[in-house]
C-alpha positions in Angstrom: 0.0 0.0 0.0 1.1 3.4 -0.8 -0.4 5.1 2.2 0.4 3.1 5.0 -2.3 3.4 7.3 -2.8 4.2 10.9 -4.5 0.9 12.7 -7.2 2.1 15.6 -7.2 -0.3 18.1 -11.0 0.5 20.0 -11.8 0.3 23.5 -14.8 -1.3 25.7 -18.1 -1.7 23.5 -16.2 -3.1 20.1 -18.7 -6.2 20.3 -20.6 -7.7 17.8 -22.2 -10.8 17.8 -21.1 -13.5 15.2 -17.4 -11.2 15.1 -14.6 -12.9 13.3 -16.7 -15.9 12.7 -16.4 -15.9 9.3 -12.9 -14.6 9.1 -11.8 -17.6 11.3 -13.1 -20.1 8.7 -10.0 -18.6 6.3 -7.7 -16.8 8.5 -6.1 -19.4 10.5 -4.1 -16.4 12.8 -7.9 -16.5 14.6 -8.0 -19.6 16.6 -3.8 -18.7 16.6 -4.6 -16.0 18.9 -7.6 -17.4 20.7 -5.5 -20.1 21.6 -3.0 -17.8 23.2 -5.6 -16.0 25.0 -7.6 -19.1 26.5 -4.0 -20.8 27.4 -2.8 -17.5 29.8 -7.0 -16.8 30.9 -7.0 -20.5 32.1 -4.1 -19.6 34.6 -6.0 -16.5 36.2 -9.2 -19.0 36.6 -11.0 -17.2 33.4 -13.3 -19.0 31.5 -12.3 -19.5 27.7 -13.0 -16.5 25.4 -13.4 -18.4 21.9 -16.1 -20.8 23.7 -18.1 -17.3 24.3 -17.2 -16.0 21.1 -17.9 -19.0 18.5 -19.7 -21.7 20.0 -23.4 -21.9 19.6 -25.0 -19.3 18.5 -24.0 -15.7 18.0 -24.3 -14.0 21.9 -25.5 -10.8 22.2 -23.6 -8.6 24.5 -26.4 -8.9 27.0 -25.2 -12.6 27.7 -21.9 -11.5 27.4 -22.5 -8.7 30.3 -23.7 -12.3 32.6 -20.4 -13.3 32.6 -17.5 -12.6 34.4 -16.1 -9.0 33.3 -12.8 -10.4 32.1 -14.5 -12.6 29.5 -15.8 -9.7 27.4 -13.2 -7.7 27.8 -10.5 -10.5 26.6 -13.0 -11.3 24.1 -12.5 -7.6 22.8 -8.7 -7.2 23.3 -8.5 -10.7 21.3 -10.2 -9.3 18.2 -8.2 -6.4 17.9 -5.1 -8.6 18.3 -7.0 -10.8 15.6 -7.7 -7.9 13.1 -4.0 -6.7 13.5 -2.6 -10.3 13.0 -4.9 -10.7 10.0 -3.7 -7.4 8.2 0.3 -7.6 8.4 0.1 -11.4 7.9 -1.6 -9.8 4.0 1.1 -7.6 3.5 -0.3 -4.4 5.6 2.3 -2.5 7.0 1.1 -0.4 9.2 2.8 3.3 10.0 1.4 3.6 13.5 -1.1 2.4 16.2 -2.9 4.4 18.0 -5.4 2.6 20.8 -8.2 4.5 22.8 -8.5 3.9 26.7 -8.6 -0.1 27.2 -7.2 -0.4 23.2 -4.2 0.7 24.1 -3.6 -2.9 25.7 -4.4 -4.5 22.6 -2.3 -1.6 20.4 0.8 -2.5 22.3 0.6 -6.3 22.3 0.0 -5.9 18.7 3.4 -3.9 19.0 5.3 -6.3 20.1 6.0 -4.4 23.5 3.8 -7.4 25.5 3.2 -10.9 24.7 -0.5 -12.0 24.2 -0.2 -13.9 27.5 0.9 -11.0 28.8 -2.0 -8.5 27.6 -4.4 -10.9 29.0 -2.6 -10.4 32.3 -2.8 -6.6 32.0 -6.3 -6.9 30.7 -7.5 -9.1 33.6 -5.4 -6.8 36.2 -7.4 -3.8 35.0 -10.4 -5.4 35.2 -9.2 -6.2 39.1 -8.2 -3.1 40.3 -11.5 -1.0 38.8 -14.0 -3.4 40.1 -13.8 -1.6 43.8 -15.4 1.6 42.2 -17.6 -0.4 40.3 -21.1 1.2 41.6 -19.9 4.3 42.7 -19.8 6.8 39.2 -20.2 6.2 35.6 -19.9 7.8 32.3 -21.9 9.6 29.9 -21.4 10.9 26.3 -23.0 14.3 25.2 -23.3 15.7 21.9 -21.6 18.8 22.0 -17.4 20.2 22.1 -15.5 20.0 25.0 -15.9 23.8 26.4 -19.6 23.1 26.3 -19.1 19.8 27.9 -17.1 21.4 31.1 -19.8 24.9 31.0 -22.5 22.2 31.5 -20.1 20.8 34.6 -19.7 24.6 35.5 -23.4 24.8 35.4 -24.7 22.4 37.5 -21.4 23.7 40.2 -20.4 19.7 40.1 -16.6 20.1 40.1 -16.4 16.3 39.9 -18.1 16.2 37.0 -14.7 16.0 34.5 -14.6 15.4 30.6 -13.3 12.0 30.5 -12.9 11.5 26.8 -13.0 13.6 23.4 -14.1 11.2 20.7 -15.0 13.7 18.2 -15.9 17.4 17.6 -19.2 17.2 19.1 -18.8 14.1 21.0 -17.4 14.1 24.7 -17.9 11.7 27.6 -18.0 13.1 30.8 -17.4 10.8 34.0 -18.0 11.3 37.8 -20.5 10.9 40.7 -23.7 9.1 39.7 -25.9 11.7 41.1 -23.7 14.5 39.1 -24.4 12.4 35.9 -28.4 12.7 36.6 -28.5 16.6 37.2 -26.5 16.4 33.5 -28.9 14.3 32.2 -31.8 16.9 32.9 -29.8 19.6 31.7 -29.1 18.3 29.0 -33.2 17.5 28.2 -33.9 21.0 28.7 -31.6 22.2 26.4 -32.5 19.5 24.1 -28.5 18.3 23.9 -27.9 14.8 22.8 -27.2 12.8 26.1 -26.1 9.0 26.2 -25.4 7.1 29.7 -22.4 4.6 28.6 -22.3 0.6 29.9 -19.6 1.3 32.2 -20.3 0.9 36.1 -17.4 3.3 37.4 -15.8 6.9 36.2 -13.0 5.7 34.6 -10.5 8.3 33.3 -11.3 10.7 36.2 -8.8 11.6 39.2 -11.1 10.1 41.9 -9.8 6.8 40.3 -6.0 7.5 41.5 -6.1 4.2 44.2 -6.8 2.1 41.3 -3.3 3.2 39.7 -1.3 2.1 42.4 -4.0 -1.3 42.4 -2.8 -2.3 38.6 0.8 -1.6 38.9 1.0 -3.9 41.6 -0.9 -6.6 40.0 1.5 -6.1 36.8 4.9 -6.0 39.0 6.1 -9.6 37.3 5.0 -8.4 33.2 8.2 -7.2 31.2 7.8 -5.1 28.6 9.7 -5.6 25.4 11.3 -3.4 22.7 8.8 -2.1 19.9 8.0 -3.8 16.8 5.6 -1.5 15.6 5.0 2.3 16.7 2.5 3.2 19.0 0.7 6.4 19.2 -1.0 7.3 22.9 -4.6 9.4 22.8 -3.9 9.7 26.6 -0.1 10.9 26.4 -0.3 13.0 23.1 2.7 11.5 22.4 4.3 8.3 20.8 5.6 5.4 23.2 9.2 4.7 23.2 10.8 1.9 24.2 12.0 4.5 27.4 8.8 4.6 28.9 7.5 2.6 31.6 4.4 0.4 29.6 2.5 -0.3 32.8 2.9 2.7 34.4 1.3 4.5 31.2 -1.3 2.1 31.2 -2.1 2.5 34.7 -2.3 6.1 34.4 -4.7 5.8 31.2 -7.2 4.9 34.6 -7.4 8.5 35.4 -6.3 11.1 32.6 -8.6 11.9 29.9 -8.2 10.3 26.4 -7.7 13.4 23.6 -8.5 11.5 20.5 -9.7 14.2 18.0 -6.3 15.8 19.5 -4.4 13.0 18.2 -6.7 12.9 15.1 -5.8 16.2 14.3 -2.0 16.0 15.1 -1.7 12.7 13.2 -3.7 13.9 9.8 -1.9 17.5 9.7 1.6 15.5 9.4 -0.2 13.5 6.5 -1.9 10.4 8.2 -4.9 9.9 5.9 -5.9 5.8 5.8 -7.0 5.1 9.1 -8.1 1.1 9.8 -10.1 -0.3 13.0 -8.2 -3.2 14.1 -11.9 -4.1 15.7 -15.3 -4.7 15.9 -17.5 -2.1 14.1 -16.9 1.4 13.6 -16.6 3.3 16.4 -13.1 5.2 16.0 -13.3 5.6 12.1 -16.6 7.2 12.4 -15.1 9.7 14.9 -12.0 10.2 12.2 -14.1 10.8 9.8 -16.6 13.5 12.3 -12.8 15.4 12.7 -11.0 15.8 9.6 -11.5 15.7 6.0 -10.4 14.0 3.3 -9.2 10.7 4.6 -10.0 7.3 3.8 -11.6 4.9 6.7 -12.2 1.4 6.4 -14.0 -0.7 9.2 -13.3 -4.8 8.6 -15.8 -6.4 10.4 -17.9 -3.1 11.0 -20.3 -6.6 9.5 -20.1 -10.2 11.0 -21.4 -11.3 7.5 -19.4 -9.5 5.4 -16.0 -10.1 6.9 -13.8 -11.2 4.2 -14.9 -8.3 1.8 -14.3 -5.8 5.0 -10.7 -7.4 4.9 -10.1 -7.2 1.3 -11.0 -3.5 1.3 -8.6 -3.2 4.5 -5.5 -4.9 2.7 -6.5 -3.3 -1.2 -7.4 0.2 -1.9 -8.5 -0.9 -5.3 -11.2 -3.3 -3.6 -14.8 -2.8 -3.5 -16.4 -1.8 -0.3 -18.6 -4.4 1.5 -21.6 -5.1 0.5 -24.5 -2.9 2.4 -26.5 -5.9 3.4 -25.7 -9.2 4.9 -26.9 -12.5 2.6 -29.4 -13.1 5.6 -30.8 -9.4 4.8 -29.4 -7.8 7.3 -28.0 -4.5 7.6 -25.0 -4.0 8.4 -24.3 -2.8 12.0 -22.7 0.2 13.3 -21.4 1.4 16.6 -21.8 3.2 19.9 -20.0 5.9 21.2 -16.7 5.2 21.7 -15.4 3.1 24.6 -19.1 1.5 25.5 -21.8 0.6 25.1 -25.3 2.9 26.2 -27.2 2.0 28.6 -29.7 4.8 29.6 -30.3 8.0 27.3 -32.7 11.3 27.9 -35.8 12.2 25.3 -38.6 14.5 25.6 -41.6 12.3 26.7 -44.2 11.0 24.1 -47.6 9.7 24.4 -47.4 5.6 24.8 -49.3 4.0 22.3 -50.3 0.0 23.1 -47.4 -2.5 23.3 -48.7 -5.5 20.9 -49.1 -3.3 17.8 -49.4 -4.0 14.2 -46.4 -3.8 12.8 -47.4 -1.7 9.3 -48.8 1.1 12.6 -45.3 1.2 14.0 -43.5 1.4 11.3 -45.7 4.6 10.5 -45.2 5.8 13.9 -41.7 5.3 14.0 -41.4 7.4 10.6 -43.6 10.0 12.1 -41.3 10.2 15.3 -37.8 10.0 13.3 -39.3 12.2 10.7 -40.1 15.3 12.9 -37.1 15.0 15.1 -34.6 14.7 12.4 -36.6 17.4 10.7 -36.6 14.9 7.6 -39.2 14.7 4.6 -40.9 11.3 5.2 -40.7 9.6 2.4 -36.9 9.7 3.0 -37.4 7.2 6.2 -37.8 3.8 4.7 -37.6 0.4 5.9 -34.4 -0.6 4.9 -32.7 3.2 5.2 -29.4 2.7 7.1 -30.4 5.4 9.5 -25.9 6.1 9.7 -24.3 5.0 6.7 -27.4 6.6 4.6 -29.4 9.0 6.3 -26.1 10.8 8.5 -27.4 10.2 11.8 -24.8 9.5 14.2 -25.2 6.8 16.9 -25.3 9.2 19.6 -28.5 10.6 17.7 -30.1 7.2 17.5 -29.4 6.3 21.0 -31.5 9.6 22.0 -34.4 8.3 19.5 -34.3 4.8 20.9 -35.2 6.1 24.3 -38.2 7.7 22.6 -38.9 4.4 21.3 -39.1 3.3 24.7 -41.6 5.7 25.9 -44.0 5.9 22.7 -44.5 2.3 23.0 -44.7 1.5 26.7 -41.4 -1.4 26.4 -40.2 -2.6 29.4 -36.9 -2.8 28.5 -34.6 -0.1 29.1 -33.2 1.7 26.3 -30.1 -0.3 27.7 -31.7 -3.3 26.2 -31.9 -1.9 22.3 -28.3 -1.7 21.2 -28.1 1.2 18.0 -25.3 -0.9 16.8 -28.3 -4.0 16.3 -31.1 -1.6 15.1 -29.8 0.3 12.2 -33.2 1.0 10.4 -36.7 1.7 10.6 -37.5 -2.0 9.5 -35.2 -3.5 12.6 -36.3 -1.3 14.9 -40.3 -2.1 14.5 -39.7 -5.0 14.5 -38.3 -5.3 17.7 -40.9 -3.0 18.7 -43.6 -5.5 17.9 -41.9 -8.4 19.4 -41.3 -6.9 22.6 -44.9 -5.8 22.7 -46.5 -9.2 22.1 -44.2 -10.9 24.7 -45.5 -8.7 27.6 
């Protein structure tokens, strides 16, 4: 490749279920580093990763979330690993990788500065040390730039309210004390700001998280680090790893400084980065390259379980066609969540709740009458099989807002925790969940 690209290594939330199934059946560097990873999670008492990920049927994150922490999290650090292994072993080369919060893990065992044994030590030490403080904050994305982010914080007078992560121009996660994240949430109703709680049950990347520093490094005292194979470019330090720096100590202090990315977006594209590749599930990162500077080319591999080995080919050959937009079972393609988790709770003006068990043809009207007027879209533009993202421009943030609206027009039970975006890319998916979750109540 001419343009050598930077390989984004994502962080928690790059899940999707079937992932890598289909590039296992040709890519033998799959079960190669499955293998690896189920070998060194044996020794820490972890159940196996690739049972979770490719036995039986596809699992859905929510199954996923019943096990132990450590078997999702490995199960994300191993595709990454996968991805990476995948692309150099067809001739990719990359020029630099660059890993957001918990990537970075998987961006510097892919460096050769940790062995895959290894990273599932430091993955299953992190996991350790933040489960403590599980309970006592969380995280939340809103839809606006950073200065707004910390003049909401200023707002509501909750100084431990922090921006935790810049993802993109106007997306920002904030993290801090549960109650903090609430008045935010209301705040953010009022001034009709887009406002996503995020599947993680503590305030990582905020100060209050300093004991947990000192936690990891002390579970990571035996890991050596090695020289670099590959360089590695830190959100979190603005600043490329050397072979100087103390690894584990970086890592650990990922756990409470804030992760710059559309910083390191910026500084990597102005000295003439333009190919960026996630080396991951979906397309979390490339859609937030894409929302900060122009003129670059993104490619997403397995941004579709069904459409793997296409998603690869375009990752490895410029000159290859893009994935097709559907799966052969029908199914759209998915996309992802904000970056670093998944959603689990959003804010949307209320709406009248209309009867659970409803036609289908009625919801699918209704939900075209609801997207239609708060996208401020013509109608007829709000199809079925309209990829509400790829198509239609509306970011995931923006349909995790409308999916709590869903929740309330219909009267569902679930949680707008319990309708991944990523799952429901279109009208058509989306009613009919809608109608299945209404007849089984």
């Amino acid at each position: 490749m001419s343009d050598r690209p930077v390989l984004l290594f994502p962080g928690l939330g790059a899940y999707s279920p079937g992932v890598l199934r289909q590039a296992r059946a040709s890519h033998r560097e799959v079960d190669a580093v499955f293998d690896e990873i189920d070998a060194a999670a044996a020794r820490l008492d972890v159940p196996p990763v690739s049972a979770a990920l490719f036995d039986g049927e596809p699992r859905p994150i929510r199954d996923l979330l019943a096990e132990p922490a450590e078997v999702l999290q490995l199960a994300i650090f191993g595709v990454s690993v996968a991805v990476h292994r995948i692309l150099v072993a067809r001739g990719v080369t990359p020029r630099l990788l660059v890993g957001h919060s918990f990537g970075e893990m998987a961006a510097l065992v892919a460096a050769g500065a940790f062995t895959p044994a290894d990273g599932v030590r430091l993955v299953c030490a992190r996991a350790a040390a933040l489960r403590p403080w599980e309970g006592r904050g969380g995280m939340a994305a809103i839809g606006v730039d950073e200065a707004t982010a910390g003049h909401v914080a200023g707002v509501l007078d909750e100084p431990d309210l922090v921006v935790a992560c810049l993802n993109a121009p106007r997306q920002t996660v904030l993290a801090g004390p549960l109650p903090a994240l609430d008045r935010a949430e209301r705040l953010a109703a009022n001034l009709d700001v887009l406002f996503a709680r995020l599947h993680l049950p503590y305030a990582s990347h905020h100060p209050s998280m300093r004991p947990a520093v000192a936690d990891f490094l002390e579970r990571t005292g035996g890991i050596r680090q090695h020289p670099f194979e590959q360089a590695v470019y830190s959100p979190v330090h603005g600043r490329r790893y050397t072979d100087d720096d103390d690894l584990k100590w970086a890592l650990a202090e990922c756990l409470v400084r804030p992760v710059r990315f559309v910083d390191a977006v910026r500084e990597l594209h102005a000295k003439g980065h333009t190919t960026f590749i996630e080396s991951g599930a979906l397309n979390a990162l490339v859609k937030c390259v894409e929302q900060t500077v122009p003129d670059v080319r993104v490619v997403a591999p397995l941004v579709d379980p069904e459409q793997e080995d296409a998603g690869l080919r375009a990752a490895t050959d410029p000159a290859a066609p893009p994935p097709a937009r559907a799966s052969r079972n029908g199914q759209p393609a998915r996309t992802s969540p904000p970056a670093e988790a998944q959603v689990v709770g959003v804010v949307g003006e209320p709406v009248p709740v209309a009867p659970a068990a409803a036609d289908r043809r009625r919801v699918l009207a209704e939900l075209r009458e609801l997207y239609a007027a708060a996208l401020e879209y013509p109608a007829d533009l709000l199809t079925e099989d309209a990829l509400l993202e790829a198509e239609l421009g509306v970011d995931s943030l923006k349909q995790t807002s409308l999916l709590g609206r869903v929740v309330e027009r219909f009267g569902l039970a679930d949680r707008p925790a319990e309708l991944p975006v990523w799952e429901l890319p279109t009208l058509g998916r989306i009613a009919d969940y809608v109608t299945t979750a209404g007849a089984s109540r």
